[in-house]
N, C-alpha and C positions, 0 to 999 in steps of 0.2 A: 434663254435667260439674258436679263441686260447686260451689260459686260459693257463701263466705261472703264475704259484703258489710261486715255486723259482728258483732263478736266476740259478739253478746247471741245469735247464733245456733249457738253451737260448744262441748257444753260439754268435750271434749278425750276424749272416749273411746274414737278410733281405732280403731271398728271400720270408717272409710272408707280409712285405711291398712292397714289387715291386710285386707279384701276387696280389694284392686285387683291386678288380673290382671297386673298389667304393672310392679308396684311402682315407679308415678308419684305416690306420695305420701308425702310424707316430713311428720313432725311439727314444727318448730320453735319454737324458744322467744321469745315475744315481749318487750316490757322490765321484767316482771313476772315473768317466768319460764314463764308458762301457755305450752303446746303448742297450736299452730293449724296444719290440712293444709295445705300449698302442694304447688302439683300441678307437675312436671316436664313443660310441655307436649311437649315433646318426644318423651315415652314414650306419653303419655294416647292410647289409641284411642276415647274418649268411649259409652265403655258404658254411660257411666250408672249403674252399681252404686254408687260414690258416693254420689249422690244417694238409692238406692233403699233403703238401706242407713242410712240415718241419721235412725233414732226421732227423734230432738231436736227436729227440725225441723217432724216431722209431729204429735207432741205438742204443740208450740206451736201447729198450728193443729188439732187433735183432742184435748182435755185430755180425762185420766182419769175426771175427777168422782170423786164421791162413793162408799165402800162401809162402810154403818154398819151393818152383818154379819156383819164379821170375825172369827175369834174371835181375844181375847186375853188372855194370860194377864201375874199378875207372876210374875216367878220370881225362884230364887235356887239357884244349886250348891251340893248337898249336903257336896259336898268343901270346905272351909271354903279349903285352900291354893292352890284354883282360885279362889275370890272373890276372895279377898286378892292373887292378881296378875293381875286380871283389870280392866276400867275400873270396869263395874257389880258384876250377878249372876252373870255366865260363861254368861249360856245358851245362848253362840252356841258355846263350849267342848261343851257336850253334845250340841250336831248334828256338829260337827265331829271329836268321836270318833267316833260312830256310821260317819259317812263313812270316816274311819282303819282302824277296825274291819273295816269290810267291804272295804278292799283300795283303798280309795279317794283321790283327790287333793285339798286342801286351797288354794286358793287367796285371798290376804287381803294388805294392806299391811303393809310392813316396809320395815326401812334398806337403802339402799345404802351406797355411798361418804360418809364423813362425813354420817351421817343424813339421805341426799337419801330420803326418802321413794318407793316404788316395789312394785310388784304384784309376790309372789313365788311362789312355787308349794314345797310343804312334803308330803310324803309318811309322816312320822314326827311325833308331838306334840311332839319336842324343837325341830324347825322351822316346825309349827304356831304355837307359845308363841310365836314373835317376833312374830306378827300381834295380840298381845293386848297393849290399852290406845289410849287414843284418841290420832290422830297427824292437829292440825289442819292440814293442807295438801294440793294435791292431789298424789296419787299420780300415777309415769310407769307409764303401764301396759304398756308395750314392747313385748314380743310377745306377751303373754297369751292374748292372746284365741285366737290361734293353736297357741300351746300346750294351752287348754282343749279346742281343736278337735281337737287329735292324738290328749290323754287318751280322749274322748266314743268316737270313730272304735275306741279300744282297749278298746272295754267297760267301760272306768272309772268306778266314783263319781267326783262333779264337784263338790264344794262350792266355789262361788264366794262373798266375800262382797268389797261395796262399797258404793260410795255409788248413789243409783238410776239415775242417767244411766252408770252402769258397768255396772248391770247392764243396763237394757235395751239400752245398745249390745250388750251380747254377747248376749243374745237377738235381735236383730236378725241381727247376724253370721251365727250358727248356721242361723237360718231360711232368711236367702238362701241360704245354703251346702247349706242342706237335710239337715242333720244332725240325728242320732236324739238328741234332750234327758232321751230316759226315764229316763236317769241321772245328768242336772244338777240338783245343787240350788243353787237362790240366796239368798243374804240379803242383803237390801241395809239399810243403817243411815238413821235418820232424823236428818238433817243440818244446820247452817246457811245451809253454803255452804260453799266450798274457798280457803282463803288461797292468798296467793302463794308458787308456789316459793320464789321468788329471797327475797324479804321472809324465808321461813324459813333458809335459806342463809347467807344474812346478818344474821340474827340470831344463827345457832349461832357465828359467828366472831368476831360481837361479844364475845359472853359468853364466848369463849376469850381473846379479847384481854385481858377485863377480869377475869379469873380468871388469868391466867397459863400456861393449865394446856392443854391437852386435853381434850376431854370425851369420855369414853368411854360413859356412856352417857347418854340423856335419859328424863325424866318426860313426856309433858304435861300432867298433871294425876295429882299426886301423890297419890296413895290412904294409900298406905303410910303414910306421917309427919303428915298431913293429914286423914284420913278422905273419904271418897265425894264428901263436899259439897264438898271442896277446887276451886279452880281457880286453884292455884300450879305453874309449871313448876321440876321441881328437874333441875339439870344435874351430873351425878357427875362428876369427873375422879379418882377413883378408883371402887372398886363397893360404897363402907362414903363416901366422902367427896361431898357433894352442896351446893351452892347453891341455894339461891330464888330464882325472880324472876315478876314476872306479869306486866310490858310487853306479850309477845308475847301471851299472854291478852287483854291488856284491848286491842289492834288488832283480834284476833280479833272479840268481842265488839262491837266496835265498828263491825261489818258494811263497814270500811273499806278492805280488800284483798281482798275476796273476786271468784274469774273474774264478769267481767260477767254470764255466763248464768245462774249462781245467782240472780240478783234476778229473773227468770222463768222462774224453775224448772217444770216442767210438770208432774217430780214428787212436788212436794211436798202431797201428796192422802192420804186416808185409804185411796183406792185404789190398792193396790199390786201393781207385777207382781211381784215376787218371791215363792219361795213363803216366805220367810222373812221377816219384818223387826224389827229389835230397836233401842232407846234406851234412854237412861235412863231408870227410873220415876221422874219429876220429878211432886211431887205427891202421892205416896204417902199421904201424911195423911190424905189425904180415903177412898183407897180401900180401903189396906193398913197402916195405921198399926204392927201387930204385927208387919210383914216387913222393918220398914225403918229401927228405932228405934235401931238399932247402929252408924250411918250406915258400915257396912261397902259395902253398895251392892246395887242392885235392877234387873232388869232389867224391860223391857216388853217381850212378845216379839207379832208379829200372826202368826198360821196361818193364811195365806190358800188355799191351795190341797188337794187332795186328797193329793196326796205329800207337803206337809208335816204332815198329820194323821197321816197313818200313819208317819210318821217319829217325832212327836210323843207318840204315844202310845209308842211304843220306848224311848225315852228321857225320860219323864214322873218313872218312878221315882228318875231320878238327881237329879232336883229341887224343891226347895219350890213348890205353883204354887196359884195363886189365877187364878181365873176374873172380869176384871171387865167393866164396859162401855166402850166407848168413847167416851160421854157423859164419865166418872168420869175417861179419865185422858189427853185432847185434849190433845198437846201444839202447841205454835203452828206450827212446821215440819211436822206432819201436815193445817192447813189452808190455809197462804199461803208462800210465799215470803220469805226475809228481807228487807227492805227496805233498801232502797239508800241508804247514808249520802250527803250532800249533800255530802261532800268527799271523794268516792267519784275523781272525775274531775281532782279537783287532786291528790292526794293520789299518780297514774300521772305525771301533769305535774313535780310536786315529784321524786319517786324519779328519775324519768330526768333530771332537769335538776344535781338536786343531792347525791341518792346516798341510801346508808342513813343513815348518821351524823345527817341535816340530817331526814328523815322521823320518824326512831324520837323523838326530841326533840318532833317538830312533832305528832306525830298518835301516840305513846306517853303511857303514866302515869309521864315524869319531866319533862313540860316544864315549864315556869313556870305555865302558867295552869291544867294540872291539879292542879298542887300548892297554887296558891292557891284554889281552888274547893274542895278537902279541907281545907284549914286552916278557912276558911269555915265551913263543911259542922261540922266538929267543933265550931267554937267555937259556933254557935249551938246544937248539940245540946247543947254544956255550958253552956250560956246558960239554955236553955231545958226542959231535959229531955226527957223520953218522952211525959210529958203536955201540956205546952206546944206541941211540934212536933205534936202531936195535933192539939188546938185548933186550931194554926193549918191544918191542911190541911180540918177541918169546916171553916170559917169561908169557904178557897179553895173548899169544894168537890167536893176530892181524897179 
């Protein structure tokens, strides 16, 4: 029987609910919002598939390592209307036609119920397109994985895309089940970590509160109005009328509400199971300077497997792509884990004791002491200039 002990060992990807023979596993939400199994003893006949079933666990104690082999490319959608409403370069738009194309199913995050974040399943690119742009928090993944399981079972192309503990759960899933994969493909995104439900939830009510209004739709990071480099969330309450704000950004960034098991993550390795995986090309500078100077936006895509080469070559043409090394374009979440803020544990403490309102102040960019750290911050830049704060970091060191 599964037996988590603590939450560092669960990162919510329910392929120990969707395998259980007797549906004694139900997901629930804890005071953050994250999904954790609690098992119906009453049902459990102790098969053990739980346990046999759950990558995370056995990753944490058999890591990935290392694969400095991979091929990888930057890329960019030739379709100019696909970059522009897409987070980066849209490359994951050009595998995901292919998929469409050939009769196949498309699965990736999208809204539910007032933007609760949630794994959706899209057969047509008009239902594909809600999975494009980045949506910091984690995703429910409901019955997916089961669904994926029905498509596979039907001869189906399978494009899955998530985060990497989504995808190997559903690779797990499949294998115990003993299901034919010859026509799943996966991408999984290179990640920080997964904020809290509930903290997104209650963010989005906030900024209804404080708008007046309804939001109908959200940004997280506004391309559009911003360009690529942006990491400003705009909130429409109409689909021409939008707000700014970066609060829920700078939590994010702050590695402060992210599921405990992010901070050992097992896979955040240059080796990956998917045959797919794509981020931002952060860096570009160095590798691609010519591809990325419009700060329209850039993708990094890895081709790690045999199906995704010959996928990759199908769809090559629909793309700008440059060839580089993985030396050149390391991003930090392809070697380590994000690191766990030091009021990582107060900060669950705070929320449940004392709510949103008392958190977003405490551990946002409107309370009093971030505000006076920017005033700081500015006045000695105008104090001092570009050259001065120079000097002074030779002088530290920095």
């Amino acid at each position: 029987m599964l037996n988590v002990t603590s939450k560092e060992e669960c990162c919510g990807c329910t392929a120990c609910e969707n395998i259980c023979p007797k549906q004694a596993i139900s997901m629930q939400e804890d005071t953050l919002g994250f999904l954790y199994p609690v098992i119906n003893q009453s049902l459990c006949v102790d098969c053990g598939l739980c346990q046999k079933v759950c990558d995370f666990t056995h990753r944490c104690k058999n890591p990935l390592g290392k694969n400095d082999d991979a091929l990888i490319y930057v890329c960019r959608h030739k379709n100019e209307e696909e970059v522009s409403t897409s987070q980066s370069g849209a490359a994951t738009i050009a595998v995901s036609d292919w998929v469409l194309e050939h009769g196949g199913i498309v699965y990736g995050a999208g809204y539910g119920n007032h933007f609760r974040v949630q794994h959706k399943r899209a057969t047509t690119r008009e239902e594909r397109d809600e999975f494009k742009g980045s949506k910091y928090v984690q995703s429910d993944m409901g019955t997916c994985f089961k669904d994926v399981k029905a498509d596979l079972e039907s001869g189906n192309y399978v494009l899955f895309t998530g985060t990497g503990c989504q995808v190997a759960g559903l690779f797990s899933y499949v294998k115990h089940l003993h299901i034919d994969t010859s026509k799943l493909i996966t991408c999984d995104l290179i990640c920080h970590g997964v904020p809290s439900p509930r903290l997104w939830q209650d963010y989005v009510n906030y900024v209804e509160k404080k708008l007046g209004k309804p939001v109908v739709k959200v940004d997280f990071r506004d391309k559009k109005h911003y360009g690529w480099h942006s990491h400003k969330e705009s909130f429409y309450t109409t689909y021409t009328t939008y707000t700014t704000y970066t609060t829920y950004t700078y939590i994010f960034y702050d590695h402060v509400a992210f599921r405990k098991s992010c901070y050992v993550c097992p896979y955040a390795s240059t080796n990956r199971l998917s045959d797919f995986t794509v981020c931002d090309a952060w860096g570009f500078e160095k590798f691609a300077p010519e591809m990325g100077a419009d700060n329209k936006g850039l993708s990094l895509m890895f081709v790690s497997t045999k199906k995704a080469s010959r996928i990759f070559d199908e769809i090559r043409d629909r793309l700008y792509v440059k060839n580089v090394k993985i030396s050149d374009c390391l991003q930090p979440n392809m070697q380590k884990p994000s690191v766990m803020n030091l009021n990582r544990v107060q900060f669950e403490k705070d929320y449940t004791k004392y709510g949103f309102n008392y958190i977003i102040r405490k551990y946002g960019n409107i309370s009093f002491v971030f505000r006076l750290k920017t005033f700081v911050k500015k006045f000695i830049r105008m104090i001092l200039g570009k050259r001065g704060i120079d000097a002074v970091k030779n002088m530290l060191g920095k």
